[in-house]
C-alpha positions as CSV (number, residue, x, y, z in Angstrom):
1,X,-59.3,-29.3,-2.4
2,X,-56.9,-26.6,-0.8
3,X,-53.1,-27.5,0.2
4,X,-52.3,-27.8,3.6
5,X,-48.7,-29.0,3.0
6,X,-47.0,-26.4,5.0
7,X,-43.2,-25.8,4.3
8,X,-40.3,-25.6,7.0
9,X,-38.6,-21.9,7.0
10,X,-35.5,-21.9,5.3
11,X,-32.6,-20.7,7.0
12,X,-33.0,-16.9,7.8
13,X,-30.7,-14.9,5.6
14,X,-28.8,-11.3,5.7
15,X,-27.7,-9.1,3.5
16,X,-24.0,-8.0,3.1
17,X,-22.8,-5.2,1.6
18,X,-18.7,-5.8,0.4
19,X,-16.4,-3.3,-0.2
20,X,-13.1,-3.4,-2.0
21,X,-9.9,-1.0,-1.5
22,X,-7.0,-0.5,-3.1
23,X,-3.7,1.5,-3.0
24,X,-1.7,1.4,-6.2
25,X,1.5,3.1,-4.7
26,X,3.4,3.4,-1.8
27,X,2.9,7.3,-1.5
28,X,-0.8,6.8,-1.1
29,X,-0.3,5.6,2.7
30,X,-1.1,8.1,4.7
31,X,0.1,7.1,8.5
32,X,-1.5,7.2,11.5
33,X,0.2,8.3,14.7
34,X,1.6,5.8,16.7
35,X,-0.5,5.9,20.4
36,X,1.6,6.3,23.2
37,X,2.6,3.5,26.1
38,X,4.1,-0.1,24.9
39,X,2.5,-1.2,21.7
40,X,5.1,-3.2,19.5
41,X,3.9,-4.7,16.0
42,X,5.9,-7.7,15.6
43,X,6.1,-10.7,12.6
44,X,5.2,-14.1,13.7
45,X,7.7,-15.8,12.1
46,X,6.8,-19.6,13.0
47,X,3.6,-20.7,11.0
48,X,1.4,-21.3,14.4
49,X,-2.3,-22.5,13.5
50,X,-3.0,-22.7,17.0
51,X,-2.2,-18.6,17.6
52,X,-3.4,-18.2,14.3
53,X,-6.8,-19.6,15.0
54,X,-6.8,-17.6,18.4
55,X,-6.0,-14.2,16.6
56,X,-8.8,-15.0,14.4
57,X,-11.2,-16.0,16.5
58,X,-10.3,-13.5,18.9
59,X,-10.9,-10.5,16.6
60,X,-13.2,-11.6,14.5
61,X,-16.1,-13.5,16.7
62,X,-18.3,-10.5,17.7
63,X,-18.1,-9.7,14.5
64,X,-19.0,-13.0,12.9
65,X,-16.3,-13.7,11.0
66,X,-17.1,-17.1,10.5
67,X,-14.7,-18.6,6.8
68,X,-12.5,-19.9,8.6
69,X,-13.5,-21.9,11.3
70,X,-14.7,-25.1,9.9
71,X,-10.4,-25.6,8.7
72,X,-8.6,-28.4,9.7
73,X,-5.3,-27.6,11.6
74,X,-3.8,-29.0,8.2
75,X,-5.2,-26.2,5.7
76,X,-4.5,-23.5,8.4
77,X,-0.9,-24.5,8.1
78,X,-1.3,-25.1,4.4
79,X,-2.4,-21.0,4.6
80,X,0.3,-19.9,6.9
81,X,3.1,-21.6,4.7
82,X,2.3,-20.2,1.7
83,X,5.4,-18.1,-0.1
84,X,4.6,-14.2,0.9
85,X,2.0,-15.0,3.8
86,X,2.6,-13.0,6.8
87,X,1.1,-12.4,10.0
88,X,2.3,-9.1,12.0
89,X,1.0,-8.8,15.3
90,X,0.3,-5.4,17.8
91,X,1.2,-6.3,21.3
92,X,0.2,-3.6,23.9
93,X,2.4,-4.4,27.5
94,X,3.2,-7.9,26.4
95,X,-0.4,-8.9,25.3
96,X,-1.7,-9.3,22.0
97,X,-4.3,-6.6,20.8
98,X,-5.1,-7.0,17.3
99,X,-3.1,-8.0,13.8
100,X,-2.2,-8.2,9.7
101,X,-2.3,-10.8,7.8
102,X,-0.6,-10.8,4.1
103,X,-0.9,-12.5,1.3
104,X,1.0,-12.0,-1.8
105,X,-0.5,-12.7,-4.9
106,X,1.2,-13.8,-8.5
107,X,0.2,-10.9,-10.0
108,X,2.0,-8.2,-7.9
109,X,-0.4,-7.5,-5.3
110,X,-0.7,-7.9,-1.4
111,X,-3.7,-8.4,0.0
112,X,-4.2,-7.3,3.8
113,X,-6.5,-10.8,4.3
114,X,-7.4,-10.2,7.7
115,X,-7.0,-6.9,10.0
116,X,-8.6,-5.9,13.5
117,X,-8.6,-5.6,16.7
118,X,-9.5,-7.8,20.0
119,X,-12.2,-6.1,21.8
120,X,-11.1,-4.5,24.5
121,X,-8.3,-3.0,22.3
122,X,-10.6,-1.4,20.2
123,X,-11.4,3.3,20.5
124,X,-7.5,3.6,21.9
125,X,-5.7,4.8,18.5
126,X,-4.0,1.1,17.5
127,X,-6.5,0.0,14.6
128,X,-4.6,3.5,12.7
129,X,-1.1,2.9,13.7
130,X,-1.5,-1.2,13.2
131,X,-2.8,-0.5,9.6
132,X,-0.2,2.3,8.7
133,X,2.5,-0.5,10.0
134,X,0.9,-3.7,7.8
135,X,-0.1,-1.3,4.9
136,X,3.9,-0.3,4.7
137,X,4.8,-4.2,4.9
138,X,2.8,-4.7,2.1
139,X,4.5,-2.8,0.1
140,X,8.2,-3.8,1.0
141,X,6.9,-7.6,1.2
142,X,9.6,-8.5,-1.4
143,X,12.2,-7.4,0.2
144,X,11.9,-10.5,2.8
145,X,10.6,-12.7,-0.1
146,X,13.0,-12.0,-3.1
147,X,11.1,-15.2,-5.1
148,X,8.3,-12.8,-4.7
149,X,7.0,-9.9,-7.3
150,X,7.6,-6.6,-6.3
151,X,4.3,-4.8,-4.9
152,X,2.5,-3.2,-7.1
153,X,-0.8,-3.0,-5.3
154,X,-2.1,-3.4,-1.8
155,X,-5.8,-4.3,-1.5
156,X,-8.5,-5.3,0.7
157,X,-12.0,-5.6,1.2
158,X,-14.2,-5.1,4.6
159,X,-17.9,-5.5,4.8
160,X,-21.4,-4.0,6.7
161,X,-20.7,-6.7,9.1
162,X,-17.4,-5.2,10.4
163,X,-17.0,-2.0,13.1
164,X,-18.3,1.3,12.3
165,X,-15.1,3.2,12.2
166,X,-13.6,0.3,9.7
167,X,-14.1,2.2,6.3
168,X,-13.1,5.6,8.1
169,X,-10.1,3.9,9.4
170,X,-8.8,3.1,5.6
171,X,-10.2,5.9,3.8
172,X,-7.8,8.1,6.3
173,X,-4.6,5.5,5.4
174,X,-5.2,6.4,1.7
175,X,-7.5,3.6,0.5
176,X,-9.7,4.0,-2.6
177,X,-12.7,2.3,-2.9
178,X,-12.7,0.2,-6.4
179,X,-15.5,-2.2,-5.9
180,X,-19.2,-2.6,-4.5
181,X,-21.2,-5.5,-4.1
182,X,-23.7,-6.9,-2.6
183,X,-24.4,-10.8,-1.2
184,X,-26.8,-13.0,0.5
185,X,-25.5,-14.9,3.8
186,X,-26.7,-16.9,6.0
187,X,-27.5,-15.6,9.9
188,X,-25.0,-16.8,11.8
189,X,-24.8,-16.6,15.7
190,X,-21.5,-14.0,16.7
191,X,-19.4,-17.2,17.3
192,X,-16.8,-15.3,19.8
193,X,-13.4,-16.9,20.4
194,X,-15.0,-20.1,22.2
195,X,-18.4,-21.3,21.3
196,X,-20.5,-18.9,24.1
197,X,-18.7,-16.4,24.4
198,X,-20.4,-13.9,22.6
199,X,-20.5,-11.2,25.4
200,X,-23.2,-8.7,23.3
């Protein structure tokens, strides 16, 4: 008697390759020219999940960056308050283009969270120049939060799921890779910054 049970597919899968960087001084920055025309990287000071969430899901939906997006108003907030988080965002004539968020950690380090670009900001020079500026507020992050360690590390990871120039883009600001890994994840749809939008 043969079995003719047959099994629903499991959800399909994709493999993600992670990679963790690290500067361990302040003279390993290596600074990217500013771009000409009206960019301004500025701190936003009031912890905002609403322009939080749009920063996020603005940068990050074509290129599935999915954590954070089943979080309740409340644990975004939660996030944003936390001693030594900041958020620094690139503004190119008065709109936002991209941004850095910090986190400092007990230990001495800074971790660049999050970093990218909107779209249509990306191939103009600001990914350099907005790293170079975050990269050098991690390191003087104590000076705004004295209760804070000072840095002694600034780290990151990015991933095979973000932009091709994304390694290059740290590598040339004086990152060292530290850390290689791989995981399993489930496939995702690009979630863009409204459910649809997904332009690809």
């Amino acid at each position: 008697m043969s079995d003719t049970t047959r099994h629903a597919p499991g959800p399909a899968t994709t493999e993600v390759t992670i990679w963790s960087l690290e500067q361990t001084s302040p003279a390993d920055l290596r600074p990217a020219t500013a771009p000409d025309g009206d960019l301004r990287i500025v701190r936003s000071q009031v912890p905002l999940p609403e322009f939080s969430r749009f920063l996020y899901t603005a940068v990050g939906g074509d290129i599935r960056w999915t954590d954070r997006l089943g979080m309740t108003y409340a644990q975004w907030q939660e996030a944003l308050e936390r001693p030594g988080a900041e958020t620094w965002v690139a503004y190119e004539n008065g709109t936002p283009a991209g941004y850095v968020e910090l986190d400092a950690q007990d230990d001495g380090a800074v971790e660049i969270v999050y970093f990218g670009l909107i779209p249509a900001f990306r191939g103009r020079r600001i990914g350099g120049h907005l790293l170079s500026y975050g990269t050098a507020r991690a390191w003087d992050l104590a000076r705004r939060w004295p209760e804070r360690k000072p840095t002694e590390r600034v780290w990151l990871h990015t991933c095979s799921k973000d932009g091709p120039h994304a390694m290059d883009n740290y590598l040339r600001r004086g990152f060292r890779l530290f850390d290689t890994r791989t995981v399993t994840e489930p496939d995702v749809a690009n979630p863009g910054p409204w459910p649809g939008a997904d332009l690809r």
